[in-house]
N, C-alpha and C positions, 0 to 999 in steps of 0.2 A: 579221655579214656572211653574205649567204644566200651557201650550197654549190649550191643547184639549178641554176644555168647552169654549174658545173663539173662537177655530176654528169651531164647530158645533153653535155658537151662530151668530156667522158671515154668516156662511153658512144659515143658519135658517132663520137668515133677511132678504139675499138676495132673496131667493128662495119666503119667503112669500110675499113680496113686488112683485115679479113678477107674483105671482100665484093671486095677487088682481091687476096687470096691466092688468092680459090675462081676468080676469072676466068681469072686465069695459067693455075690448073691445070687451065681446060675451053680455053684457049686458045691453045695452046705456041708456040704462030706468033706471040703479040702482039709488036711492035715499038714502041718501043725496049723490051728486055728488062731490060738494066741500071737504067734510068731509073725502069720501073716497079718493080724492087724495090725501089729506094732511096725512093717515094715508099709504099710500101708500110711499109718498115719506120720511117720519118719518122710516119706515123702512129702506128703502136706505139707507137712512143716516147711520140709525142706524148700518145696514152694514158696510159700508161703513168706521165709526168710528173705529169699532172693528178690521177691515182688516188693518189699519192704524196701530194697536196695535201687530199687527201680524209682520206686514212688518219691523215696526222697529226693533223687537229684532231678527228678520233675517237678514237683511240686513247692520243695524250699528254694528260694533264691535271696539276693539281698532285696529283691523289689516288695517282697511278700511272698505270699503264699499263692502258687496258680493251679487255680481251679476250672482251669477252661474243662470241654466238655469229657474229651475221653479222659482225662487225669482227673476229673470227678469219678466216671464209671470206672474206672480203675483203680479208685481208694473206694468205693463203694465195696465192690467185688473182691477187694483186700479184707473189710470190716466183716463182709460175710461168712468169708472162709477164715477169718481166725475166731470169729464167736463160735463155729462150725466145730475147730480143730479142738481149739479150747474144752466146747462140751461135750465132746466125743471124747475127754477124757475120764470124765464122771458116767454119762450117758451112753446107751443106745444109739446116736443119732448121725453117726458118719455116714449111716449109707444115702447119705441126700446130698452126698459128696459126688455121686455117681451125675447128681444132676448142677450140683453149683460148683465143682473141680474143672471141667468142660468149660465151663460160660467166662470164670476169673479165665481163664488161658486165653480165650478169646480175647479177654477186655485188656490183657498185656499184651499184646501184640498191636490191638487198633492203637494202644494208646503211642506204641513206637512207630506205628504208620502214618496217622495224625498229630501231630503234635499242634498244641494251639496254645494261646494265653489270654490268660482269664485272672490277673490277680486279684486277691484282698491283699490290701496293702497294710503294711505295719502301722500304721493310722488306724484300722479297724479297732475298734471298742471290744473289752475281753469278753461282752453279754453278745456281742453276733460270733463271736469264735468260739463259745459258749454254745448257740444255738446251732453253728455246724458242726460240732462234736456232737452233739446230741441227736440231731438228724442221723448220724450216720450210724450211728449206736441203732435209734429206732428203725430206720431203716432195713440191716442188718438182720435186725431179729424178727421182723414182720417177711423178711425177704426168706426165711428160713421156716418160718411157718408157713407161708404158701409155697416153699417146695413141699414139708410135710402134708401140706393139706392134698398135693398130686399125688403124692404116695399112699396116703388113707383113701383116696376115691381108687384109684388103682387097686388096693390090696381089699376092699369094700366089695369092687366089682365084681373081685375074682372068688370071694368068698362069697356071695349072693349065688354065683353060679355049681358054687363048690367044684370049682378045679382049681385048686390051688397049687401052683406050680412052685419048681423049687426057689423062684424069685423071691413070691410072696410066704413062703415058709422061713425062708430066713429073715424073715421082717420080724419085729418086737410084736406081742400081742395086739390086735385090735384095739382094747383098751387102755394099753400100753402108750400108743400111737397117738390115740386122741388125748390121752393127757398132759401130754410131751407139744402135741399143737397148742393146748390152750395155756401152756406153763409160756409159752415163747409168746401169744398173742400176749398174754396179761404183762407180763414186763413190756414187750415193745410200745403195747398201748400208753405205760406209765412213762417211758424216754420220750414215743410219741406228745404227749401231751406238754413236758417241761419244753419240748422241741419249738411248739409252736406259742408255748409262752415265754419264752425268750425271744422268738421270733418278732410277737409283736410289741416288746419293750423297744425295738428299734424303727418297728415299722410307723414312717411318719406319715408317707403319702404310696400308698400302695401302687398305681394311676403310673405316677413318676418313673417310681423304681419300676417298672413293669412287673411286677407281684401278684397282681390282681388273682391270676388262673392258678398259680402257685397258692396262692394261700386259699382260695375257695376250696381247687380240689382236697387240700391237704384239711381243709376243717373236715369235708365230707367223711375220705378216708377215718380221718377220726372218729366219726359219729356210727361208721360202720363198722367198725371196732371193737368200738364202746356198747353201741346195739347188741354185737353178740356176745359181747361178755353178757349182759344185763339178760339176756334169752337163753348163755348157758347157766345162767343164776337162777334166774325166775322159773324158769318155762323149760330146762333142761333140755335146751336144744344140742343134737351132735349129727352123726351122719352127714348125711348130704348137703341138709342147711347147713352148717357149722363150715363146710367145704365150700360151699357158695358164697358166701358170704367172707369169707377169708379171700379168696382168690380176687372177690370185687374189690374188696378194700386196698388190694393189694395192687389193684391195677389202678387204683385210682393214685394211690401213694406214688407209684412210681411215676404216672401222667404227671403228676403236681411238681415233681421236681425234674426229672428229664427230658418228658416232654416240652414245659417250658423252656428248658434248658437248651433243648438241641433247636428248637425255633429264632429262639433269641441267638443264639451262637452261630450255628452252621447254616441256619434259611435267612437271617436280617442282620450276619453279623454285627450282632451288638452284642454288648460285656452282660451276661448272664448274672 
C-alpha cells in the first residue's frame, strides 16, 4: 500500500491548521472565535492521526522496533504535537503550534525521503523500552517549553517597547505565559530525570555502546534544568534569565540525542 497520499495528507493538516493558528493571531477580531479554534485543532488532530499511521508501518516490524534517525525525529515530533494538541484542550497553548505544526510536517516528509534502519530488537529488556518511552515523554515537554520560552522573549520584547501588535495581544497574559513555561519545564524535568535513570540501569560500558556525548550532554541538560527550577525557587528568577537558560538546556537536550544520533547514523554509519 503506498503511504504517499497519507504522507501529503498529513502534511496538508499540519500545515493548514498552523496557517489558521498564525491568522487568529494577526487577526484577534476573527469571528466566530470558538468555531475557528475547534476547526483549527480538528486539523491537528487530524494530522496528527494520520502521522500515527505513518509511524507505525515505519517503525513496528517483526525485526523490532526501528529507530534509525528520521523515524526517531519523526516520533519525536509526533510526541510533541500530541502533548501540544492534548494540552490545548485544557490550556492556552496551541498557538506554539504556529511554530511546532511547521517542523512535524517537515519531519514527515524527510522521514518518507530517508528511510533508514536502526532496530531495537524484540530482545531488548522492558527497562531500555522503558527509558525510550520516557525520553520522548521528556523530550516533548522540554521541546514545548523552549517553543514557549521563543514566544515569552518575543511577546517580552514587544512589551518592553510598548508596541504591541495584534500578534502579541492575542497571546495569554505575560504572567500567564511564564507559568505555563515553568508548569512544562517541572514535569519534563521529572520524565527527564526517571529518563536518565533508566538509562543508566542498562548502561554497562558507555565507551562501547558509543553513549559517552549522549549521556554527558543529556546529564548537563539536566543540571540546567534543575538549576532554574532551584533559581525559580530560591532566587525568583523569570524574564530573560528563565528564557536563557531554557533554550540552553534545550539545545543541549536535543545535541545529546540527535546530534549523537545523526553522527553515528548518517556521518559513520553505525547503529545509533
Amino acid at each position: 500500500m503506498s503511504t504517499t497520499p497519507i504522507v501529503f495528507a498529513s502534511i496538508g493538516a499540519y500545515l493548514s491548521s498552523a496557517g489558521l493558528l498564525g491568522w487568529r493571531l494577526f487577526n484577534r477580531d476573527a469571528e466566530p472565535a470558538h468555531l475557528l479554534r475547534q476547526i483549527t485543532l480538528g486539523l491537528g488532530f487530524l494530522g496528527l492521526l494520520l502521522h500515527t499511521l505513518l509511524l507505525y508501518q515505519a517503525i513496528f516490524s517483526q525485526a523490532g522496533l526501528n529507530l534509525a534517525f528520521f523515524n526517531a525525529l519523526s516520533l519525536a515530533s509526533w510526541t510533541v504535537v500530541a502533548s501540544l494538541l492534548i494540552s490545548s484542550l485544557s490550556k492556552p497553548i496551541e498557538n506554539l503550534g504556529v511554530v511546532i505544526l511547521p517542523i512535524a510536517a517537515a519531519t514527515v516528509l524527510l522521514d518518507q525521503l530517508y528511510p533508514g534502519v536502526g532496530f531495537m530488537g524484540e530482545e531488548a529488556s522492558w527497562i531500555l523500552k522503558l527509558h525510550v518511552l520516557l525520553s520522548m515523554l521528556a523530550y516533548s515537554l522540554l521541546t514545548l517549553a523552549a517553543a514557549q520560552a521563543v514566544l515569552l522573549a518575543v511577546q517580552d520584547s514587544y512589551l518592553r517597547r510598548r508596541k504591541p501588535n495584534g500578534f502579541i495581544r492575542a497571546l495569554p497574559p505575560l504572567m500567564t505565559m511564564e507559568a505555563l513555561l515553568f508548569e512544562m519545564i517541572g514535569i519534563g524535568f521529572v520524565l527527564l530525570t526517571l529518563a536518565l535513570l533508566s538509562g543508566f540501569a542498562f548502561l554497562d560500558n558507555m565507551f562501547a555502546q558509543h553513549l559517552v556525548h549522549k549521556t554527558v550532554l543529556s546529564v548537563l541538560a539536566w543540571l540546567v534544568f534543575g538549576g532554574l527550577l532551584v533559581g525559580r525557587r530560591f532566587w525568583g528568577w523569570r524574564g530573560q534569565k528563565a528564557i536563557r537558560w531554557t533554550l540552553g538546556g534545550f539545545l543541549l537536550l536535543i545535541l545529546a540525542y540527535f546530534g549523537s544520533k545523526f553522527v553515528l547514523e548518517l556521518v559513520l554509519q553505525r547503529g545509533g
